[in-house]
C-alpha positions in Angstrom: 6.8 37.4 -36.6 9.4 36.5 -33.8 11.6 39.0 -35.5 9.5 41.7 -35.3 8.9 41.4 -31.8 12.7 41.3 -31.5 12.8 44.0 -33.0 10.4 46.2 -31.3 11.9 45.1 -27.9 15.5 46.0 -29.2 16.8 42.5 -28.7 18.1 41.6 -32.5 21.8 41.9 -31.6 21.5 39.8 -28.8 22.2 35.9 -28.7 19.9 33.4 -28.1 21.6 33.0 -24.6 20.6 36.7 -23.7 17.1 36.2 -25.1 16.5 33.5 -23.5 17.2 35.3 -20.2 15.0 38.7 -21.2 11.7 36.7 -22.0 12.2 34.4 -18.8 12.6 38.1 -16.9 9.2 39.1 -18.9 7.8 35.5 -18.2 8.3 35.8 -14.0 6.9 39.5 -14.3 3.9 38.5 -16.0 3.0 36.0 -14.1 4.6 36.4 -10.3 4.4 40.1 -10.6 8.0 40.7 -10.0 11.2 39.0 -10.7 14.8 39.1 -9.1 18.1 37.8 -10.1 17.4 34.6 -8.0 14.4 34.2 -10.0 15.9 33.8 -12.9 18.9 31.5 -11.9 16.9 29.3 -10.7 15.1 29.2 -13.7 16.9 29.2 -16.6 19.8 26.9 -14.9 22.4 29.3 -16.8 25.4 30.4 -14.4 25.2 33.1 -12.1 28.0 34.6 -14.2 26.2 34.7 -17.2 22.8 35.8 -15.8 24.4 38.8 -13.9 26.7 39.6 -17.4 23.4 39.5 -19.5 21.4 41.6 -17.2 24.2 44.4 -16.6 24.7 44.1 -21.0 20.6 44.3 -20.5 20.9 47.5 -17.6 23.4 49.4 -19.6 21.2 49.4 -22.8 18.2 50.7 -20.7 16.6 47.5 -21.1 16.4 46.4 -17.7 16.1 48.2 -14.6 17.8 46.7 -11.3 16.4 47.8 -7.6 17.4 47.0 -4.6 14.7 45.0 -2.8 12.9 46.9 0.4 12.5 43.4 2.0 16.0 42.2 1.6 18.8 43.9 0.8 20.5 41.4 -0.8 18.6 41.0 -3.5 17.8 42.9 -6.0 14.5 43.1 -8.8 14.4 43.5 -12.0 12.1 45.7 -13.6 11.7 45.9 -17.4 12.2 49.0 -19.3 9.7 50.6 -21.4 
């Protein structure tokens, strides 16, 4: 069953790192609203290295979307693609 949802998400290829990281992305969306690359630092307690590698990987296979947040322009939130 898993698989099928990774499937219909496209995230097969991915390691369990990476999948990790798109379902915690999901989780703080679903339940906060939004989500932003602080967000999920703190959260998963990966690197900042490998968090911003796995979203740009996630951003360049129109998985992700990254904005630029209107409050603080330092940060930026992550939308999910559909």
């Amino acid at each position: 069953m898993l698989w099928n949802i990774e499937k219909d998400l496209n995230l097969v290829s991915y390691n369990e790192t990476e999948k990790k990281i798109y379902y915690m992305i999901a989780w703080k969306i679903s339940n906060c609203g939004k989500c932003n690359m602080t967000d999920v630092i703190n959260l998963s307690r990966f690197s900042r290295s490998t968090i911003y590698k796995t979203i740009k990987k996630f951003e360049s296979d129109d998985l992700v979307l990254i904005k630029q947040s209107q409050g603080d322009k330092r940060e930026f939130n992550l939308i999910l693609a559909n």
